[in-house]
ZADO-1210 file (C-alpha; in nm, 4 decimals, padded with zeros to 6 digits):
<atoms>
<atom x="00.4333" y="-04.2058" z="-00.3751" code="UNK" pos="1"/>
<atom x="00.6274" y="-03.8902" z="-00.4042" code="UNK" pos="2"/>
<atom x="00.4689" y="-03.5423" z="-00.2968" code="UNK" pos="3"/>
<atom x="00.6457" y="-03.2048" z="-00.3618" code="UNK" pos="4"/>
<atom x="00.4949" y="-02.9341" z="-00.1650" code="UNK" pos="5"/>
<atom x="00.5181" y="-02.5528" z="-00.2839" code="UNK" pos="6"/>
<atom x="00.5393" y="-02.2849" z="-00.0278" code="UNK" pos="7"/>
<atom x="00.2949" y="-02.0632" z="-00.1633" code="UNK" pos="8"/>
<atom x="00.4700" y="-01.6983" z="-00.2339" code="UNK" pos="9"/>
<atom x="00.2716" y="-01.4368" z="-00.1267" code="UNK" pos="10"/>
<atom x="00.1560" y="-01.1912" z="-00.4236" code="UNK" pos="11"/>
<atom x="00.3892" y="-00.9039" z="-00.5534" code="UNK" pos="12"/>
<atom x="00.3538" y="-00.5532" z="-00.4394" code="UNK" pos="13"/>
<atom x="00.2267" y="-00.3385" z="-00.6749" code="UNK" pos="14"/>
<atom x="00.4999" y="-00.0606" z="-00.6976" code="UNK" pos="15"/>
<atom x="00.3511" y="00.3253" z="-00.6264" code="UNK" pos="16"/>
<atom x="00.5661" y="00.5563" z="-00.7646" code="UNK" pos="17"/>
<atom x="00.6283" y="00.9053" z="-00.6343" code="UNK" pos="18"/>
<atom x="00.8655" y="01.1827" z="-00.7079" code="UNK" pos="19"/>
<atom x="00.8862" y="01.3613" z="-00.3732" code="UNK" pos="20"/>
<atom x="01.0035" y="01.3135" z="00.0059" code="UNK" pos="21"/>
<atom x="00.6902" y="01.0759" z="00.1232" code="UNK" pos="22"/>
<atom x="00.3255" y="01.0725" z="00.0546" code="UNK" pos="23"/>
<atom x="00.0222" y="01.0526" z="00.2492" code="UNK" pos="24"/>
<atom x="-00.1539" y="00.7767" z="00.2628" code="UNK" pos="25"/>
<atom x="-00.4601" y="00.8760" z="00.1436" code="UNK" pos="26"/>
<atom x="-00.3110" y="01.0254" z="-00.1079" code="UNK" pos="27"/>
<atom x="-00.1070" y="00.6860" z="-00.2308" code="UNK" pos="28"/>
<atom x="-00.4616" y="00.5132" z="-00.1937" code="UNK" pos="29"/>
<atom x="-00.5983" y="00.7313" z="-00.4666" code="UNK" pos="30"/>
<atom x="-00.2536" y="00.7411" z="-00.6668" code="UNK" pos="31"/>
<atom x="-00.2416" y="00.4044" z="-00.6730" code="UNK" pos="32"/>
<atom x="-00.6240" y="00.3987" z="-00.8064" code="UNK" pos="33"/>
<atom x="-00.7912" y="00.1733" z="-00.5621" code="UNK" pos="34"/>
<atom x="-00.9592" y="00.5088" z="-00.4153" code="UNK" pos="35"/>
<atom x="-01.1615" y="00.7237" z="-00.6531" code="UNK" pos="36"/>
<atom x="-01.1435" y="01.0532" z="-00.3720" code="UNK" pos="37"/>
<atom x="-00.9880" y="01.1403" z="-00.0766" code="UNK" pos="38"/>
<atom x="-01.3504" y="01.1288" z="00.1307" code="UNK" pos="39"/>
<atom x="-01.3592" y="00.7047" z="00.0259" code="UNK" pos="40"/>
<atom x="-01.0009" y="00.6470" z="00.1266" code="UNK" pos="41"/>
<atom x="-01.0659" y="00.8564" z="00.4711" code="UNK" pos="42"/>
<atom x="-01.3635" y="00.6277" z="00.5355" code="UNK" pos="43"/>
<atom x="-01.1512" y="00.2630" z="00.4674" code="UNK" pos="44"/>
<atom x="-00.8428" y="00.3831" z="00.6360" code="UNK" pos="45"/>
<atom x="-01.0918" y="00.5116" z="00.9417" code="UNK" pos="46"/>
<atom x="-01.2934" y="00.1818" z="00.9256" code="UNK" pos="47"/>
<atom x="-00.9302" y="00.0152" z="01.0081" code="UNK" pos="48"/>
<atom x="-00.9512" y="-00.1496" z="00.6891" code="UNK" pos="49"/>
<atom x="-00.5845" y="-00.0895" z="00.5621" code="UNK" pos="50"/>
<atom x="-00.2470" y="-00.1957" z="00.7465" code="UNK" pos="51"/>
<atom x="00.0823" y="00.0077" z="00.7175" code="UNK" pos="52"/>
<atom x="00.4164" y="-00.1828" z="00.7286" code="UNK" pos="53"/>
<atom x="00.2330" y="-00.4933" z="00.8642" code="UNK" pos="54"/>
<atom x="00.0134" y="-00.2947" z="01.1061" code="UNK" pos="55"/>
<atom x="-00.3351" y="-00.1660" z="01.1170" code="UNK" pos="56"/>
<atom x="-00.3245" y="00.2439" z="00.9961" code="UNK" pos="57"/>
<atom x="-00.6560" y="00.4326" z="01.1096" code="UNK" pos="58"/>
<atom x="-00.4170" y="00.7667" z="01.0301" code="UNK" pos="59"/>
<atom x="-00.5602" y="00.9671" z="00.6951" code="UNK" pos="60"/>
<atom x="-00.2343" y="01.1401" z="00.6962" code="UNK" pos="61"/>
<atom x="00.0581" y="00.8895" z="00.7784" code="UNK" pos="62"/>
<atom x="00.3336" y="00.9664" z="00.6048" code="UNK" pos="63"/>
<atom x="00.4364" y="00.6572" z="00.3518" code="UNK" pos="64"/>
<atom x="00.8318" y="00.7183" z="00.2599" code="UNK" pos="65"/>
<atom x="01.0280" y="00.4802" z="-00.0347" code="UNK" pos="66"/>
<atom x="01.0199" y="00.1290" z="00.0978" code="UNK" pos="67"/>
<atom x="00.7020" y="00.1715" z="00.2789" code="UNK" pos="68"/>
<atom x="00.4198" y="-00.1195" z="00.1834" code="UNK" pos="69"/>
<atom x="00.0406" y="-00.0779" z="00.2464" code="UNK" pos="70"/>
<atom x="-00.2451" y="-00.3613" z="00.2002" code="UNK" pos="71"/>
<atom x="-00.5816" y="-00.3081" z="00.1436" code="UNK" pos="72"/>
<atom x="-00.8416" y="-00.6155" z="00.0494" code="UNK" pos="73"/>
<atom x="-00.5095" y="-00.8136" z="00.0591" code="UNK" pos="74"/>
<atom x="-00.3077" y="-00.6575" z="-00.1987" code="UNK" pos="75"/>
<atom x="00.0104" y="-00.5198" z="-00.0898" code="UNK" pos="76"/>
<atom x="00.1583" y="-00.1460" z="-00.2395" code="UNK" pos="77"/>
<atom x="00.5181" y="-00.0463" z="-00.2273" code="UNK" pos="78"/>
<atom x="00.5969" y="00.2901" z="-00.2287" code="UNK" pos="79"/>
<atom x="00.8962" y="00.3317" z="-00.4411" code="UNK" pos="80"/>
<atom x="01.0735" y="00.6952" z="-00.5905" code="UNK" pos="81"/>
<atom x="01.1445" y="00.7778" z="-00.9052" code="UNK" pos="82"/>
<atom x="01.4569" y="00.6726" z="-01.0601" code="UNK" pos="83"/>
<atom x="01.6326" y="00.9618" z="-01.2426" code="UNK" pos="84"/>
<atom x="01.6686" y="00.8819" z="-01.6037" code="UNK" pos="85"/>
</atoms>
C-alpha cells in the first residue's frame, strides 16, 4: 500500500496595505478590520494575544514597516505598500 503524505502549508497572509513609511500596530489591527476601535485592539495586543514577526507584541504602538507579518487568532497579516500605478 502506497501513502503520499502532504506537508500541510500554512495559510496565506492576508496582505494590509498602506501608503506611508510604517503603521502602528493598532492601527493595522483596525485597518485590517479584525479590530472595530483602537480601545479593543489596545486590550488584545495588552492581553499578549498578538505576535509580531514570530514574537509575542504587548506594544500598542510598534511600528509595522512593508514586509512586517502579525497573527492574531492564528491568521497571519502582511503589511505590504502601495504599488504606484
Amino acid at each position: 500500500m502506497k501513502v503520499t503524505v502532504k506537508k500541510k502549508t500554512p495559510d496565506a497572509a492576508i496582505p494590509v496595505v498602506i501608503g506611508t513609511e510604517f503603521i502602528k500596530l493598532e492601527s493595522a489591527m483596525k485597518l485590517a478590520n479584525i479590530m472595530p476601535s483602537g480601545g479593543s485592539a489596545k486590550m488584545v495586543i495588552q492581553d499578549s494575544l498578538v505576535e509580531v514577526n514570530g514574537e509575542i507584541c504587548t506594544m500598542r504602538g510598534k511600528k509595522l514597516y512593508p514586509g512586517d507579518r502579525f497573527t492574531f487568532e492564528g491568521q497571519t497579516y502582511l503589511i505590504t505598500i502601495h504599488a504606484a500605478q
